[in-house]
N, C-alpha and C positions, 0 to 999 in steps of 0.2 A: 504494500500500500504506500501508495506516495505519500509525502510531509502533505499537499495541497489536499489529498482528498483527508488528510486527516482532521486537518482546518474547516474544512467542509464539513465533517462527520463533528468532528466538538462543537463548532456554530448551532449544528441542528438538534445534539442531543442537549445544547443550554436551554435551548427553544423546549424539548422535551420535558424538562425539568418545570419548566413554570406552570406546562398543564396537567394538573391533577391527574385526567385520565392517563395521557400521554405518558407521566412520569411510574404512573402506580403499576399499571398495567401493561405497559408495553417497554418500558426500561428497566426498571425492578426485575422483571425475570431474563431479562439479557443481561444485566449486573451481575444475576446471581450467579450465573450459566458461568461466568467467566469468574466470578471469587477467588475458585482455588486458584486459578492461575494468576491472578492478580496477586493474592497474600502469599503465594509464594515467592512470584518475582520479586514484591516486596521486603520478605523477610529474609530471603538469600543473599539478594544482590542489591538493597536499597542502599547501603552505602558507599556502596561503588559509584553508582550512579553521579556525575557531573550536573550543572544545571542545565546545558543546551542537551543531552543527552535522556536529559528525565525529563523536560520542557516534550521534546520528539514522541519521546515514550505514551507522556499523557494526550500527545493529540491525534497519535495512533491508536492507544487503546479508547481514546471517545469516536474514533474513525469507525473502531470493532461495535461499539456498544451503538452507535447509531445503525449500523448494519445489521447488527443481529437482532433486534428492537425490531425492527422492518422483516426481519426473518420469521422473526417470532409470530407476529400476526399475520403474515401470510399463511405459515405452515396452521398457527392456529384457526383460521378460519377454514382450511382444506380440512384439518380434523372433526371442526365443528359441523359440517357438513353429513360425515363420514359418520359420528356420534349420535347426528336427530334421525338418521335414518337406522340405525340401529336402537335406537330407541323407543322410538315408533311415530316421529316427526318433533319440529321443530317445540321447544318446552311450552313457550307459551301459546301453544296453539295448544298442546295437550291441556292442558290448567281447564279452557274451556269448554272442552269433551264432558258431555254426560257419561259417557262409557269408560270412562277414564276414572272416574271419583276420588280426583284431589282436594275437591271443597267438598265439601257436604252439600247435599241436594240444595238444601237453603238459600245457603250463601253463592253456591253457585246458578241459584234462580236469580238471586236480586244481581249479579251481577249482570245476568244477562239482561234484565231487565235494564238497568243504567246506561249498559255502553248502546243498547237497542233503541235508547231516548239520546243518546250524542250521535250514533249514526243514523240516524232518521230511519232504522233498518229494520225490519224484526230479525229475530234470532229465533234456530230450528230448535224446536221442540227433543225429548229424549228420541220421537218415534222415528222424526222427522231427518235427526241425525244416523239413526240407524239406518235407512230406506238411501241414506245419500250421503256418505260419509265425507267423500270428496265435496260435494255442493256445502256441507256443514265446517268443513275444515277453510276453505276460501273464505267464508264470513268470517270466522275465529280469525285468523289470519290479518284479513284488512283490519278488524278491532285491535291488531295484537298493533299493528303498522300505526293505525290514529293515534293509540296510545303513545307509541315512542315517540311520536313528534309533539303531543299536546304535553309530553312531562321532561321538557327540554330545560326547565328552572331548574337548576343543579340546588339551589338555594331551600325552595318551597318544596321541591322532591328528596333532599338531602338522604333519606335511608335508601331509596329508590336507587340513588345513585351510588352509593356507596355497592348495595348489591351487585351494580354491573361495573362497578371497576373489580371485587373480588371477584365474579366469576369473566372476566378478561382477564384478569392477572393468572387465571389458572388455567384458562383455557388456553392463551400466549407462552406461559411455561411447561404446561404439557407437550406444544411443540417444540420445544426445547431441550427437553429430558435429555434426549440420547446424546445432544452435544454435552448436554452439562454435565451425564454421568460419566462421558468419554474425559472433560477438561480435570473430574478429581482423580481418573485413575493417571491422565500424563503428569498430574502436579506429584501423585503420590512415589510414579515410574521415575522423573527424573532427579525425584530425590534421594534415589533409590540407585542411581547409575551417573550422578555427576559427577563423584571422583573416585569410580570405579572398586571394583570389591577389593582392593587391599587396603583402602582405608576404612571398611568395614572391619578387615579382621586385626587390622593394628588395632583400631577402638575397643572391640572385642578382649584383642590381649590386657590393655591396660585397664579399661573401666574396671572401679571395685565396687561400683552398684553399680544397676538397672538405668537409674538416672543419668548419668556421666554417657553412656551409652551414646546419647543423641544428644544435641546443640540445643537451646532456648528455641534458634528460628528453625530448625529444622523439625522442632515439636510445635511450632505455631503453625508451618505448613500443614503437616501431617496431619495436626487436630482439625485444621478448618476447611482440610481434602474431604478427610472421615466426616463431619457432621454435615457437611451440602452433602456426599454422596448418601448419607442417612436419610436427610432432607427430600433429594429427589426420589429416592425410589421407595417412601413410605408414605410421604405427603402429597407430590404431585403423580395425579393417579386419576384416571378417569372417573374413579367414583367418587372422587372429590370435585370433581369439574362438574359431575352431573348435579352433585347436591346445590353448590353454586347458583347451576343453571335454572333448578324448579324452583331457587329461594327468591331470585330476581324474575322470573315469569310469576308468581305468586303473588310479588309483590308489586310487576307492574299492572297486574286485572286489579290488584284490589286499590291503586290510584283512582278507579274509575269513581269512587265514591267522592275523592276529591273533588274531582273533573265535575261529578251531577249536583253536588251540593252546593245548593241555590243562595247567594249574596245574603245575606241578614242584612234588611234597610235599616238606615241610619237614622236614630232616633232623632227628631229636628225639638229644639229647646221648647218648651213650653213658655206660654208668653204672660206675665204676671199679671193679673188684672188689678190696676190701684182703685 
């Protein structure tokens, strides 16, 4: 990677940084993807490093973090595809399935009734859905669509939103696993083969603990290889992205109560009569 495209790459992941969504979910898990390799180069070779040498350093590795940021939600959206059809379509179109029963008959009446009074639409019945699941799944659908544009207030939707940065952050870092599980075994491989097995067995000879064994930075690599590669292949896990997925579809149908709930007029002052 050239110095220019690196400048290019740290410009745009600053730019990343200021947006909430941007930063949380789509740089966070390209950060993490790269950790070990970062706290290693760090802790081996940080003091080596010069200023115009570690200046380069940092505007290539913001060159990597804006690329793979861009990797991340591509790959994640090809996943996310790959997941609502294995699942048995997109979440929030599930939520509003009668046959489905993730609300309760109830609440999944009044809902339909609400978004059926914002899109001037009716909505199919349980029979209606059954007889036409396809015809009933296109309604669910455009409702699921109004919704995401009418709860664009990050401010007045604040858990709404929060929902859909954590399940992007997970769906962005599931596409990401395989590099990030690949980056803690090269951090843990090259700490492992930098200066070749006879200064393994010299250390071996002389250490008289366990401790002495390995270096402060060579156990900060090691520790912060082991705990991301813990990280990714316990926590980012499809069925963590699914849970994500039904908590922010859940939570965008039940906005709609926001959305139908009609102004409270404004009480005007009463006029004193002398």
């Amino acid at each position: 990677m050239s110095e220019g495209a690196g400048v290019s790459g740290f410009a745009k992941a600053i730019t990343q940084f200021s947006d909430t969504y941007e930063r949380q979910a789509r740089l966070y898990p390209a950060l993490l993807a790269l950790s070990p390799i970062i706290v290693t180069a760090m802790a081996l070779y940080g003091d080596r490093l010069g200023l115009i040498s570690g200046v380069v350093s940092l505007l290539v590795a913001f060159g990597l973090l804006h690329l793979l940021s861009d990797y991340a939600r591509s790959r994640g959206k090809e996943n996310e595809q790959a997941m609502w059809r294995k699942w048995g379509g997109p979440p929030s179109t599930q939520v509003l399935r009668h046959r489905d029963g993730i609300f309760e008959p109830g609440e999944l009446l009044g809902y339909h009734v609400k978004l059926a009074t914002l899109m001037n639409k009716p909505f199919p019945s349980s029979a209606e859905e059954a007889s036409d699941p396809q015809g009933a799944d296109a309604v669910y659908a455009e409702a699921c669509g109004m919704l995401r544009a009418a709860t664009r207030d990050t401010k007045k939707f604040n858990l709404l939103f929060k929902d859909n940065i954590s399940y992007g952050f997970r769906r962005n870092a599931l596409g990401l696993r395989n590099i990030a599980v690949a980056s803690c075994f090269v951090s843990l491989f090259w700490v492992a083969i930098r200066q070749g097995p006879s200064m393994w067995v010299s250390r071996y000879q002389a250490a008289t603990t366990p401790e002495a064994f390995f270096t402060v930075n060579e156990v900060t690599a090691i520790g912060a290889s082991l705990v991301m590669l813990l990280m990714w292949t316990t926590f980012i896990t499809e069925k963590s992205v699914r849970a994500a997925a039904f908590s922010y579809a859940r939570m965008l149908v039940s906005a709609c109560e926001v959305l139908a709930a009609k102004p409270k007029a404004s009480r005007g002052k009463k006029e004193t009569v002398k």
